[in-house]
LUMDONU-351303 format. One line per 8 residues: number of its first residue (from 1); their letters; for each residue x, y, z of N, C-alpha, C. Coordinates in nm, 2 decimals, decimal comma. Layout:
N
NUM> A> X/Y/Z/X/Y/Z/X/Y/Z; ...
END
This chain:
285
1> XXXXXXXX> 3,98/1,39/-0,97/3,89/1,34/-0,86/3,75/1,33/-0,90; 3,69/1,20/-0,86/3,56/1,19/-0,86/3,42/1,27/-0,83; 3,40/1,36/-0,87/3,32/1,47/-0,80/3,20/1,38/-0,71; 3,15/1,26/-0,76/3,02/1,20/-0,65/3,11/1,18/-0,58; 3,20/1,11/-0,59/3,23/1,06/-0,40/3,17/1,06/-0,30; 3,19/1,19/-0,28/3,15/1,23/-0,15/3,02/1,22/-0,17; 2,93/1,25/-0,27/2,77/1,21/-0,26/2,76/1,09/-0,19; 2,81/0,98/-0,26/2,79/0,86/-0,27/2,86/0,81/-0,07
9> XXXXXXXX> 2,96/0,86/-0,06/3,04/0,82/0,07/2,90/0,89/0,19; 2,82/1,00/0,14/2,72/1,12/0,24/2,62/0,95/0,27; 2,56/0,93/0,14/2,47/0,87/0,10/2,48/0,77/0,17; 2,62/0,67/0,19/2,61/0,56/0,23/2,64/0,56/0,40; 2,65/0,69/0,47/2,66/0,72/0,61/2,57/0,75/0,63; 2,46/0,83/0,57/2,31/0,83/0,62/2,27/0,73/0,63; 2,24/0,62/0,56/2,20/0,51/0,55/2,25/0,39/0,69; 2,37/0,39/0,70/2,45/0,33/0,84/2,37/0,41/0,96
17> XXXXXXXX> 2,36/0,56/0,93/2,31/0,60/1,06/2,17/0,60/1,08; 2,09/0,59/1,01/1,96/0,55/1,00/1,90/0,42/1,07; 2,03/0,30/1,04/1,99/0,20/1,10/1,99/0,19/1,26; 2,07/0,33/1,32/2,09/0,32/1,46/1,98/0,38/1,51; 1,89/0,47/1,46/1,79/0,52/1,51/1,71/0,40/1,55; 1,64/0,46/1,72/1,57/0,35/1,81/1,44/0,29/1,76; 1,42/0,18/1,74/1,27/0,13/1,70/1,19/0,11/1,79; 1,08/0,15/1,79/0,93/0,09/1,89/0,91/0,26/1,98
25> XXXXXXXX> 0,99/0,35/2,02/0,96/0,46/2,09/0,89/0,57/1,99; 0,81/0,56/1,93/0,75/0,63/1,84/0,55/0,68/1,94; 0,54/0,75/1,99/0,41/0,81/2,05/0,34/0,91/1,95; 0,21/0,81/1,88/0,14/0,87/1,78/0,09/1,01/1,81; 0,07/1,10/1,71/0,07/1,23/1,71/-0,13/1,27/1,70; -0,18/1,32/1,83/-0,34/1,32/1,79/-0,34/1,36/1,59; -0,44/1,31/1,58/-0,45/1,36/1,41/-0,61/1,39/1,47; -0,68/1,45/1,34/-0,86/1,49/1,36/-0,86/1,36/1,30
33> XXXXXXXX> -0,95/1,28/1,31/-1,04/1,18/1,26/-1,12/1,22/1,16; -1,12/1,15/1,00/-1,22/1,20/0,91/-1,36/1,17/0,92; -1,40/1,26/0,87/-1,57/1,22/0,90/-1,62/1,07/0,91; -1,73/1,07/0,99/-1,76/0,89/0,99/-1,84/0,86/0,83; -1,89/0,94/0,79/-1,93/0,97/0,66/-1,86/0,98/0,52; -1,74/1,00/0,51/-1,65/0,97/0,44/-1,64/0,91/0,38; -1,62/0,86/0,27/-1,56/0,82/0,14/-1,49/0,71/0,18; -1,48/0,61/0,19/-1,35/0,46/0,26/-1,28/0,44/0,11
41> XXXXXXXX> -1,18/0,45/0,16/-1,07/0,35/0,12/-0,99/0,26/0,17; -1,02/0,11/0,11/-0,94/-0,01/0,18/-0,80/-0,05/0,15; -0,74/-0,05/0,20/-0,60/-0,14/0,17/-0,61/-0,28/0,23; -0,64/-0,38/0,13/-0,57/-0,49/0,15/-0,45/-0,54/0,16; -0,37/-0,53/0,30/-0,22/-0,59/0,33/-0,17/-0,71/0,29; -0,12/-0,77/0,23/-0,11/-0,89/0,26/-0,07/-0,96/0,37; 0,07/-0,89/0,45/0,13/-0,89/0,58/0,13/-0,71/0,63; 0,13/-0,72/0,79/0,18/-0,65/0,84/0,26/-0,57/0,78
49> XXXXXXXX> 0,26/-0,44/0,74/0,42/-0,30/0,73/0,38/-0,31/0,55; 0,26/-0,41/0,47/0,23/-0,35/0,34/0,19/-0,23/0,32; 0,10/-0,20/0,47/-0,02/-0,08/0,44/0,13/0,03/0,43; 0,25/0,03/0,49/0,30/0,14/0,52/0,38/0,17/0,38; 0,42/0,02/0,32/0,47/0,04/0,17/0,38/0,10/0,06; 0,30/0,04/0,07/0,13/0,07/-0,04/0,05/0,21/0,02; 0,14/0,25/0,16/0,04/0,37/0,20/0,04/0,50/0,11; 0,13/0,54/0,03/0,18/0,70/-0,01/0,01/0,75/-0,06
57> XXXXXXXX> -0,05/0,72/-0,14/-0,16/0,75/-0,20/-0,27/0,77/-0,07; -0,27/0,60/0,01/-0,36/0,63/0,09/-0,42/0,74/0,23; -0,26/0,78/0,23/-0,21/0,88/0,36/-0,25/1,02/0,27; -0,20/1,06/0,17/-0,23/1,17/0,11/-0,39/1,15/0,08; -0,47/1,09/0,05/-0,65/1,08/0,03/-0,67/1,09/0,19; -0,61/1,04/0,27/-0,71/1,10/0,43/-0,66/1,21/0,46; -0,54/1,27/0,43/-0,49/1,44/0,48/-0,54/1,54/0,39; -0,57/1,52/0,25/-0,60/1,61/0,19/-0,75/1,60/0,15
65> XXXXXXXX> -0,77/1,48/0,12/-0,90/1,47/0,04/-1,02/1,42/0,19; -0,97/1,40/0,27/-1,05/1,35/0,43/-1,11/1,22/0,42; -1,07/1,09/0,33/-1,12/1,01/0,33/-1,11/0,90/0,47; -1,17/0,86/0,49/-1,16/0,72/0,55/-1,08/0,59/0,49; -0,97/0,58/0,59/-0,88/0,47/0,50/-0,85/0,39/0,62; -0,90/0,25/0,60/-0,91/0,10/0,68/-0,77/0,02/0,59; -0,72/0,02/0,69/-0,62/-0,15/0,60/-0,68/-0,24/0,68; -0,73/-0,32/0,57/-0,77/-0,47/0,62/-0,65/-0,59/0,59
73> XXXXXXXX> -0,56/-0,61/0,74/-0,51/-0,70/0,71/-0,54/-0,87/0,66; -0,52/-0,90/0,56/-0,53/-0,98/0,52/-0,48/-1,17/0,62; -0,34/-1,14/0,64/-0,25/-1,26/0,73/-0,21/-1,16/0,79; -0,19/-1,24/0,93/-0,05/-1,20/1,02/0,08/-1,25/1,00; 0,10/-1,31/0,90/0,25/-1,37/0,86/0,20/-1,49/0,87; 0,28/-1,56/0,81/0,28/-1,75/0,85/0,35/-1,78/0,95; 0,45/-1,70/1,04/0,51/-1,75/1,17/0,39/-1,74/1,27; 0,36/-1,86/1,36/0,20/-1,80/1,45/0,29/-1,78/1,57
81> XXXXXXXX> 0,37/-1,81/1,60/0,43/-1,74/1,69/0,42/-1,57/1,71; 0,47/-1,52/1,61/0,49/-1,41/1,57/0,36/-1,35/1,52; 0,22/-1,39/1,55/0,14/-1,31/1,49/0,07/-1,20/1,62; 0,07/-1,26/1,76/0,01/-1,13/1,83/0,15/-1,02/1,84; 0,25/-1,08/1,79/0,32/-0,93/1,83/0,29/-0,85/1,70; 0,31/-0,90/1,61/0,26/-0,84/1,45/0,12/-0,77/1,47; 0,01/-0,82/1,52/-0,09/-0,75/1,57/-0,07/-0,63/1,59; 0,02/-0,63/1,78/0,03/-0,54/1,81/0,10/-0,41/1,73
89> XXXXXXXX> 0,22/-0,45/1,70/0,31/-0,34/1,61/0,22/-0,31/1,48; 0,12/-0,37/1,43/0,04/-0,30/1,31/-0,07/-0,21/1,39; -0,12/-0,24/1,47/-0,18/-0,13/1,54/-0,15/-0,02/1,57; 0,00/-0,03/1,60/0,08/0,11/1,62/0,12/0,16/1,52; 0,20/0,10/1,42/0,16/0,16/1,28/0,07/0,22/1,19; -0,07/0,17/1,23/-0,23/0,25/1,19/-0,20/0,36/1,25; -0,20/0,33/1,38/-0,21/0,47/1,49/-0,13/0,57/1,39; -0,05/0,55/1,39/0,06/0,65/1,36/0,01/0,73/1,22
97> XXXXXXXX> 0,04/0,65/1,10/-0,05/0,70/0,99/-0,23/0,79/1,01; -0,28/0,73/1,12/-0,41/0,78/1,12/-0,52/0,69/1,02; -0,45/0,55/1,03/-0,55/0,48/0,95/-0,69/0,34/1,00; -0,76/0,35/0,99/-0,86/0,23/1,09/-0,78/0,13/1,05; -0,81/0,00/1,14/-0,79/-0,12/1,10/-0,88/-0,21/1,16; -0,85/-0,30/1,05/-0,98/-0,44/1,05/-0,89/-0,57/1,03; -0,89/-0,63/1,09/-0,87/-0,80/1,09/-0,95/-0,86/0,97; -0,87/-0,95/0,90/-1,02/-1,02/0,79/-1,10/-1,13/0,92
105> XXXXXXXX> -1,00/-1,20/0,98/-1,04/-1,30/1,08/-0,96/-1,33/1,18; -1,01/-1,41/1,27/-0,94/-1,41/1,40/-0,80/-1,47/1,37; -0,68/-1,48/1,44/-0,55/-1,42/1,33/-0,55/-1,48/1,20; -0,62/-1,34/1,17/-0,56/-1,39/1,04/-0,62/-1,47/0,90; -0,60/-1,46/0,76/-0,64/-1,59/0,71/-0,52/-1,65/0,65; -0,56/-1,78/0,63/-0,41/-1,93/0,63/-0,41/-1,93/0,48; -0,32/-1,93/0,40/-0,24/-2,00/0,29/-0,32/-1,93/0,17; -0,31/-1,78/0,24/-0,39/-1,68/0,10/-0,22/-1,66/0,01
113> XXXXXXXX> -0,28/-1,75/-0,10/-0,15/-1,83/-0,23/-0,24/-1,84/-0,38; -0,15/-1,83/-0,48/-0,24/-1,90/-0,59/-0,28/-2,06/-0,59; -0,19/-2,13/-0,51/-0,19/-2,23/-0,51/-0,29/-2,28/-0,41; -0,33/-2,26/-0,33/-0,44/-2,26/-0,22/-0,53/-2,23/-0,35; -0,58/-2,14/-0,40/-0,63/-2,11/-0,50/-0,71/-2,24/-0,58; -0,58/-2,28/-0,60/-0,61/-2,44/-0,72/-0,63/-2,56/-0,68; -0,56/-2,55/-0,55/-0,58/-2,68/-0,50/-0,69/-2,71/-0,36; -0,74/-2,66/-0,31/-0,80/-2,60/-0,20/-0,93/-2,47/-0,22
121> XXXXXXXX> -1,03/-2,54/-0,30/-1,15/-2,48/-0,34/-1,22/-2,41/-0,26; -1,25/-2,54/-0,14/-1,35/-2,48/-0,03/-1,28/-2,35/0,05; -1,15/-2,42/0,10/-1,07/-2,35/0,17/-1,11/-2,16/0,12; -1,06/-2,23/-0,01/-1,03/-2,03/-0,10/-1,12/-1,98/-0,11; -1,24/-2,09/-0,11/-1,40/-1,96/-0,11/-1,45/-1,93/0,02; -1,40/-2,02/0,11/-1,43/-1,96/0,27/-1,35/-1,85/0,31; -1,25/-1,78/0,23/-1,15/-1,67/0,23/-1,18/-1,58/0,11; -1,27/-1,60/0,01/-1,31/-1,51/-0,07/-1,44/-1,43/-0,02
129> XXXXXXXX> -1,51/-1,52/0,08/-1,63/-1,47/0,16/-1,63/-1,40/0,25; -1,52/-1,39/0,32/-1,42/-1,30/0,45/-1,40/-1,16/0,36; -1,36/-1,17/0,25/-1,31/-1,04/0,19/-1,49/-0,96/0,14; -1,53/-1,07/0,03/-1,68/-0,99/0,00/-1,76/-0,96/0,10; -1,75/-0,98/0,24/-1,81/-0,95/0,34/-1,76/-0,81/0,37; -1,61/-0,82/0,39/-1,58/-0,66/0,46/-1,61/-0,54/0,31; -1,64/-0,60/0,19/-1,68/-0,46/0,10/-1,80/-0,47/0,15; -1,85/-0,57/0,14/-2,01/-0,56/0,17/-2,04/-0,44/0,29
137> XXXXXXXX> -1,96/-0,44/0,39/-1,98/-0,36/0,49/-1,93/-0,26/0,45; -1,85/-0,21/0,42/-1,73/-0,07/0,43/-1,76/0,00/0,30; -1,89/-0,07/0,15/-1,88/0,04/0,10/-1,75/0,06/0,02; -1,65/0,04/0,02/-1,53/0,13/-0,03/-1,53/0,19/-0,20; -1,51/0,30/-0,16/-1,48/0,39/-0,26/-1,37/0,33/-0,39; -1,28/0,26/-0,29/-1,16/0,25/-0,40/-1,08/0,15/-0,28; -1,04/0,06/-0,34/-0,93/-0,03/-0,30/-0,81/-0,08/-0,35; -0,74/-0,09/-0,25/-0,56/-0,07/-0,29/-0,54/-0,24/-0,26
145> XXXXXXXX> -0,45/-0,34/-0,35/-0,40/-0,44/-0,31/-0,30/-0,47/-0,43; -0,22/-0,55/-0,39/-0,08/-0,57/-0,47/-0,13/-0,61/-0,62; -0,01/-0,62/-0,72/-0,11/-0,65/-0,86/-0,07/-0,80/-0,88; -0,11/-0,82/-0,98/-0,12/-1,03/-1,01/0,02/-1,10/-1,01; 0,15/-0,98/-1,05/0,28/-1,06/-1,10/0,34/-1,00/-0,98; 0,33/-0,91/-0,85/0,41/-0,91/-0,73/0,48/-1,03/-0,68; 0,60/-1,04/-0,68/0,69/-1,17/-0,64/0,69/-1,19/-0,54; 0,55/-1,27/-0,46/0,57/-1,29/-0,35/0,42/-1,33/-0,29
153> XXXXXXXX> 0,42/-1,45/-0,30/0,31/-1,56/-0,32/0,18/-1,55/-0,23; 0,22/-1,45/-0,11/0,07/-1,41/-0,02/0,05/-1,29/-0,12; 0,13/-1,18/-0,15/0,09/-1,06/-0,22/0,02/-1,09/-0,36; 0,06/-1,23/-0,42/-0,02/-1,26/-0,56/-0,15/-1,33/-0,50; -0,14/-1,40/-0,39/-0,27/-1,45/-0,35/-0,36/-1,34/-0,34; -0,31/-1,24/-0,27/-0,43/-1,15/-0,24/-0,52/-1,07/-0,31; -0,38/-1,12/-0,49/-0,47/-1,00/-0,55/-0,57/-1,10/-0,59; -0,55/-1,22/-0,62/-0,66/-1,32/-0,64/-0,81/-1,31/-0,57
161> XXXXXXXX> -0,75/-1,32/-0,41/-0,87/-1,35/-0,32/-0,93/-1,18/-0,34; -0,86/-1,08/-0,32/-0,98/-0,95/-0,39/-1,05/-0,95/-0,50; -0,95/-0,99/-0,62/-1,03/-1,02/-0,76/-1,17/-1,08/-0,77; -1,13/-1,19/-0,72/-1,23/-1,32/-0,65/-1,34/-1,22/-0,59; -1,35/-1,14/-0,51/-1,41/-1,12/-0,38/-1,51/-0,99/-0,48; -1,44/-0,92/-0,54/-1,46/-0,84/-0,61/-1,60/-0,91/-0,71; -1,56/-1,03/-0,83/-1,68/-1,08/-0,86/-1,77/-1,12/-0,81; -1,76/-1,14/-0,65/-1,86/-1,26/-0,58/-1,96/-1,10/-0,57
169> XXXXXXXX> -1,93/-0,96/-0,55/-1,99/-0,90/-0,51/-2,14/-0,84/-0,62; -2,26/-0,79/-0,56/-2,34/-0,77/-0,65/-2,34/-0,70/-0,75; -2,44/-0,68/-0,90/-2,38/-0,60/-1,03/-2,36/-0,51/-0,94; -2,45/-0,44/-0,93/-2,44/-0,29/-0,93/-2,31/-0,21/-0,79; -2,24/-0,33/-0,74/-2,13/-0,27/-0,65/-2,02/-0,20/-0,73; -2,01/-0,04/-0,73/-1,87/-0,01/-0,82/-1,78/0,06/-0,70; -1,62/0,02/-0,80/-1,58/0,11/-0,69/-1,39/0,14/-0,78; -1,34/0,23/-0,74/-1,20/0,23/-0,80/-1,08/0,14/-0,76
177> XXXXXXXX> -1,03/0,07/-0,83/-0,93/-0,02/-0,81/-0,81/0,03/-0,83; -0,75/0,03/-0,72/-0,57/0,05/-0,74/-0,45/-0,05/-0,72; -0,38/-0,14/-0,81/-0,30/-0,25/-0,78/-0,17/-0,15/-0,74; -0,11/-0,22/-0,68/0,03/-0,18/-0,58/0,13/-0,26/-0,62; 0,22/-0,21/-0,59/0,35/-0,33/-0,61/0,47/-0,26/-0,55; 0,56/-0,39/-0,47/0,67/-0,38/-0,42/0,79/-0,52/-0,42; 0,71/-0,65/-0,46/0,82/-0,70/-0,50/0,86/-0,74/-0,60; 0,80/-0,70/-0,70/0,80/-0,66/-0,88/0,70/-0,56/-0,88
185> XXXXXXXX> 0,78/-0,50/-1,00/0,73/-0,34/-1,06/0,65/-0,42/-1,11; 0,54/-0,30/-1,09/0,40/-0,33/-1,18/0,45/-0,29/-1,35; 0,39/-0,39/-1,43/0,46/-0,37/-1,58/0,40/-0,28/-1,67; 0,25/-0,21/-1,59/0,19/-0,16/-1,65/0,12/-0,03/-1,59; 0,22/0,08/-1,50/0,16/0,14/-1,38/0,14/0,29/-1,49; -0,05/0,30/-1,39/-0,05/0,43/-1,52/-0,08/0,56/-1,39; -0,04/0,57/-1,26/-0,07/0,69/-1,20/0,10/0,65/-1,10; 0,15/0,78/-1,07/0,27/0,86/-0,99/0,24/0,93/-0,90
193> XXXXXXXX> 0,20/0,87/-0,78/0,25/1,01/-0,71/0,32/1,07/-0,61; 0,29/1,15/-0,58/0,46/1,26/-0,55/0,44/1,26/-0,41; 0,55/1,20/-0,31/0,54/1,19/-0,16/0,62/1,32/-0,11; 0,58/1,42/-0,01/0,60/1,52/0,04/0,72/1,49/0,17; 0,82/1,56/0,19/0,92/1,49/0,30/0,85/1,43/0,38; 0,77/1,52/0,47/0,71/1,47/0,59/0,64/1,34/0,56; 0,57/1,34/0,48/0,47/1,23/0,43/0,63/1,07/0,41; 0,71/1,08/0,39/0,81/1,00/0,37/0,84/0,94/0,52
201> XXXXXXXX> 0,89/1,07/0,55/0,92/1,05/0,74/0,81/0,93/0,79; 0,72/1,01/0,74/0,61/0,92/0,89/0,54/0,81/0,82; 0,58/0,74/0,71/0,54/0,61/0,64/0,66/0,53/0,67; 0,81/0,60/0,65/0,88/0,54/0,78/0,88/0,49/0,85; 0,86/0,63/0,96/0,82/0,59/1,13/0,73/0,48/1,14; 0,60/0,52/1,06/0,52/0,38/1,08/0,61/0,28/1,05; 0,68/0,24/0,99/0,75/0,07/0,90/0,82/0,04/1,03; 0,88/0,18/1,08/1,00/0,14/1,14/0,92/0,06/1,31
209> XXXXXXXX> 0,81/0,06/1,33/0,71/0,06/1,47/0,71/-0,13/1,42; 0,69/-0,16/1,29/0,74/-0,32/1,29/0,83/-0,34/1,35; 0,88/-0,36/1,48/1,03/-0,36/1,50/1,07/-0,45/1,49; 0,98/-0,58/1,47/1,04/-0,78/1,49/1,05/-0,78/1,36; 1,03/-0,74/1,23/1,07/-0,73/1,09/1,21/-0,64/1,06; 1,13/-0,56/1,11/1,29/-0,44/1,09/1,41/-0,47/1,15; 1,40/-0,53/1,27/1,49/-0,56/1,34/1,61/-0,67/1,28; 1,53/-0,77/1,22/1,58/-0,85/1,11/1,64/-0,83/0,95
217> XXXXXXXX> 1,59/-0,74/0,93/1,62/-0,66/0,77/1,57/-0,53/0,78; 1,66/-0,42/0,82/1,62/-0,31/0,81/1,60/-0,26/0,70; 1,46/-0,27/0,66/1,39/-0,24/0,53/1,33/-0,10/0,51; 1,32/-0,07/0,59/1,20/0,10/0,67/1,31/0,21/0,62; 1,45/0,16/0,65/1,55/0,24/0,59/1,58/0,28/0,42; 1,55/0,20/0,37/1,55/0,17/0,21/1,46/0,22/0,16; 1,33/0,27/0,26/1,20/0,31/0,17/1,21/0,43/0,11; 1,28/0,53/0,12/1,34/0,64/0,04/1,38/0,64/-0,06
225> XXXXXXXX> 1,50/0,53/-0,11/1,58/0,48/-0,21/1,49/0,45/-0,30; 1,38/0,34/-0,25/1,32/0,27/-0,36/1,19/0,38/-0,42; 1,18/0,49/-0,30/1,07/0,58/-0,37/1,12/0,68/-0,44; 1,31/0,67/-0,44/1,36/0,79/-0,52/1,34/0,70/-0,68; 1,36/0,57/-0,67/1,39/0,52/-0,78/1,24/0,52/-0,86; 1,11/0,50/-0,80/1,01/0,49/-0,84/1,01/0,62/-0,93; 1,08/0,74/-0,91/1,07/0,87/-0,96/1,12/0,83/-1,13; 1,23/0,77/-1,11/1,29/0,75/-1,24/1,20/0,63/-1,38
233> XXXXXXXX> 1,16/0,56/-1,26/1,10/0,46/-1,35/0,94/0,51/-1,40; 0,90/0,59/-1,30/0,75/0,63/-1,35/0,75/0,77/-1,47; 0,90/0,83/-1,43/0,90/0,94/-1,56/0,87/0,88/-1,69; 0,91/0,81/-1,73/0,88/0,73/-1,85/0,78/0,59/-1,83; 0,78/0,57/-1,75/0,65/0,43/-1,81/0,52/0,51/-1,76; 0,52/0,62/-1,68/0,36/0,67/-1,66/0,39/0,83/-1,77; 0,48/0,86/-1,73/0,53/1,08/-1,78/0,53/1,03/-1,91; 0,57/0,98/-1,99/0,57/0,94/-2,11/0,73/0,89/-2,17
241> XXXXXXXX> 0,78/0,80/-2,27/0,92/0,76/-2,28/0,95/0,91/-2,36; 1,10/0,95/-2,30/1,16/1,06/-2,34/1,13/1,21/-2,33; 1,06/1,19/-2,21/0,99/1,30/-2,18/1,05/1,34/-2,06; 1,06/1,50/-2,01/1,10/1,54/-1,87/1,08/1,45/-1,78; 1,16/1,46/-1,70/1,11/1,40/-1,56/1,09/1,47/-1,45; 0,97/1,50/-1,40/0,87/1,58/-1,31/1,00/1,55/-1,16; 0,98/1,72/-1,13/1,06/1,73/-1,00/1,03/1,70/-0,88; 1,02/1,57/-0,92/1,00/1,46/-0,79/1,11/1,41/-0,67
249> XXXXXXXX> 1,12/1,44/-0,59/1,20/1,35/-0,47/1,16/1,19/-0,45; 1,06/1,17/-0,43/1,00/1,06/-0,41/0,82/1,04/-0,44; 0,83/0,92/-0,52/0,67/0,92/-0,52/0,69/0,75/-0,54; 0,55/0,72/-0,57/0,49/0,53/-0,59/0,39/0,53/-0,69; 0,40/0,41/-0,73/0,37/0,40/-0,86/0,25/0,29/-0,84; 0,10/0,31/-0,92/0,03/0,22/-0,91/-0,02/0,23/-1,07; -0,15/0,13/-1,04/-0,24/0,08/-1,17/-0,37/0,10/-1,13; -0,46/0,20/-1,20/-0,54/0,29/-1,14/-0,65/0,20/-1,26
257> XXXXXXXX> -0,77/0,16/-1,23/-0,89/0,08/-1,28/-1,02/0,12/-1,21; -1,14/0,05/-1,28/-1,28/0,05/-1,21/-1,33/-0,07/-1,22; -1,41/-0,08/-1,12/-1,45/-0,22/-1,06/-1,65/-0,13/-1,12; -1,64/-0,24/-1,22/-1,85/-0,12/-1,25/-1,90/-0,27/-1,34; -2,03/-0,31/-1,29/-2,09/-0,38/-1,39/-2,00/-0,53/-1,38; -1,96/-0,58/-1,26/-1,94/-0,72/-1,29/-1,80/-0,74/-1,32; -1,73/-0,63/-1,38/-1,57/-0,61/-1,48/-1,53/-0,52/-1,41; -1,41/-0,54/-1,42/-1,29/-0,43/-1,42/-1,31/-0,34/-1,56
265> XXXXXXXX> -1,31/-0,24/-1,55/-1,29/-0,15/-1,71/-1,17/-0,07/-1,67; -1,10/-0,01/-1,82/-0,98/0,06/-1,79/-1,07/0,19/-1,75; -0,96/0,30/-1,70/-0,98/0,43/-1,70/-0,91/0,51/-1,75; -0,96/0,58/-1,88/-0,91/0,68/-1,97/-0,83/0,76/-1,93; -0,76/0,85/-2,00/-0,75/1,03/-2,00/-0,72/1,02/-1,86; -0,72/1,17/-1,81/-0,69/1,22/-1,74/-0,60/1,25/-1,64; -0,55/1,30/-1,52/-0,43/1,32/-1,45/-0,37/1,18/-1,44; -0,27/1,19/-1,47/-0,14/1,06/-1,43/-0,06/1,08/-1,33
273> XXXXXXXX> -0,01/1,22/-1,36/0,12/1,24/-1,24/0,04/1,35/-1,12; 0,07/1,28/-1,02/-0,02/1,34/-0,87/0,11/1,40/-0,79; 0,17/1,57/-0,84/0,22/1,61/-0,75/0,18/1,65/-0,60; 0,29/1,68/-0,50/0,23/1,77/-0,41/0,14/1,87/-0,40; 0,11/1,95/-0,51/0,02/2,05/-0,50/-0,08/1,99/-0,58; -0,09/1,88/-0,63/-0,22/1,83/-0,70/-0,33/1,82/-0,59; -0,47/1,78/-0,64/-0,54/1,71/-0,53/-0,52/1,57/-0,59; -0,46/1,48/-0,45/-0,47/1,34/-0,51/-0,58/1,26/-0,51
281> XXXXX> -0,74/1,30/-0,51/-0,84/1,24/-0,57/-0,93/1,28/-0,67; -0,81/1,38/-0,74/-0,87/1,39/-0,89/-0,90/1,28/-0,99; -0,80/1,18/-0,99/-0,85/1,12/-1,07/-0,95/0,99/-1,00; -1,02/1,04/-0,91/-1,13/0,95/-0,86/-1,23/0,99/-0,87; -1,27/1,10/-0,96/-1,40/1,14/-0,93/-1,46/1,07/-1,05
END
């Protein structure tokens, strides 16, 4: 007899029962608000329910480290039908996380793409100006947005229009850059970190508050799977190849840089893997 079986039979009835749990009845939990003085960190979304995929890092820097974390949605989707309900349901998803949010522009901005990029000059610098504007305001410490080879043509635009937005800004603006990825593994991810149950739960619950997405592809359900698998894949491309693998349940994987002097520069040395008991803005100082 198979000894997984039954793992695998457990595994695939949690998963069926998961999808029956109710979407949209979720009533945010007061949280303390971090200081108005605080430290910002931005997430640029591409769509709606990114901040909640790209959130693990940014949820752990407002609970432990008290930073200020804004997702500035980038688009409301290309359905316009579907953008004030997206609105709304990303609002409840901040709520819930405990994260601000900022609109780049009124719904939205249109055809943030590489190819808008190339073909459509004016267009992409009237949307590189939308972005250098909100650093311009917000200061941020460190910003989160997908990396250049993400498969998925608003997520590659965006890392563009921040790139972009990033040089438009003056020398002396620095700040820490973190690329993200979810619909290609980043090929080059040099920080892990380690997501706490509860912290899994309620990056969840936030996905699951998309209910016009989820309802279509229950994806909110999967996000455990793919943060068990991030465990395997970051033991060796960040822990080192053939090296232990750190007693992770779940964590996410990014590409940790500095935005100083006009350039991106790498960032040397120091902490890679950000357990639960780490502080996770050690390696931001």
């Amino acid at each position: 007899m198979n000894p997984f079986r039954q793992y695998v039979s457990d595994y695939a009835r949690l998963t069926r029962d998961a999808r029956t749990l109710s979407l949209g009845n979720l009533s945010a939990p007061h949280r303390p608000a971090p200081s108005a003085n605080a430290p910002v960190a931005l997430i640029f979304a591409p769509h709606p329910d990114d901040e909640c995929i790209m959130g693990a890092w940014p949820l752990r820097l407002l609970r432990e480290a008290g930073l200020r974390v804004v997702n500035v949605a980038v688009t409301l989707g290309s359905n316009r039908e579907r953008r004030a309900g997206r609105w709304e349901e990303l609002q409840a998803a901040c709520g819930w996380l405990g994260f601000g949010l900022e609109l780049s522009t009124a719904g939205g901005l249109e055809k943030i793409n590489p190819q808008t990029r190339k073909a459509s000059p004016d267009l992409w610098r009237g949307a590189v100006q939308v972005i250098a504007g909100i650093l311009e305001r917000q200061r941020p410490s460190l910003v989160f947005f997908p990396h250049e080879l993400d498969a998925n043509s608003t997520h590659r635009g965006t890392y563009y229009l921040v790139m972009d937005a990033l040089q438009a800004m003056p020398g002396e603006f620095a700040c820490q850059v973190v690329e993200t990825e979810y619909w290609a593994a980043h090929p080059q991810p040099n920080v892990m970190v380690e997501s706490s149950l509860d912290e899994v739960a309620d990056l969840m619950a936030a996905l699951s508050l998309h209910v016009g997405e989820v309802k279509r592809n229950p994806y909110h359900v999967g996000l455990p799977a793919w943060m068990q698998d991030n465990v395997r894949r970051g033991a060796e491309l960040v822990g080192g190849q053939g090296g232990a693998a750190p007693d992770y349940a779940f964590a996410t994987l990014y590409r940790l840089s500095r935005w100083a002097q006009g350039g991106r520069q790498e960032v040397e040395g120091g902490q890679r893997l950000i357990g639960v008991s780490d502080n996770p803005a050690e390696l931001l100082a």
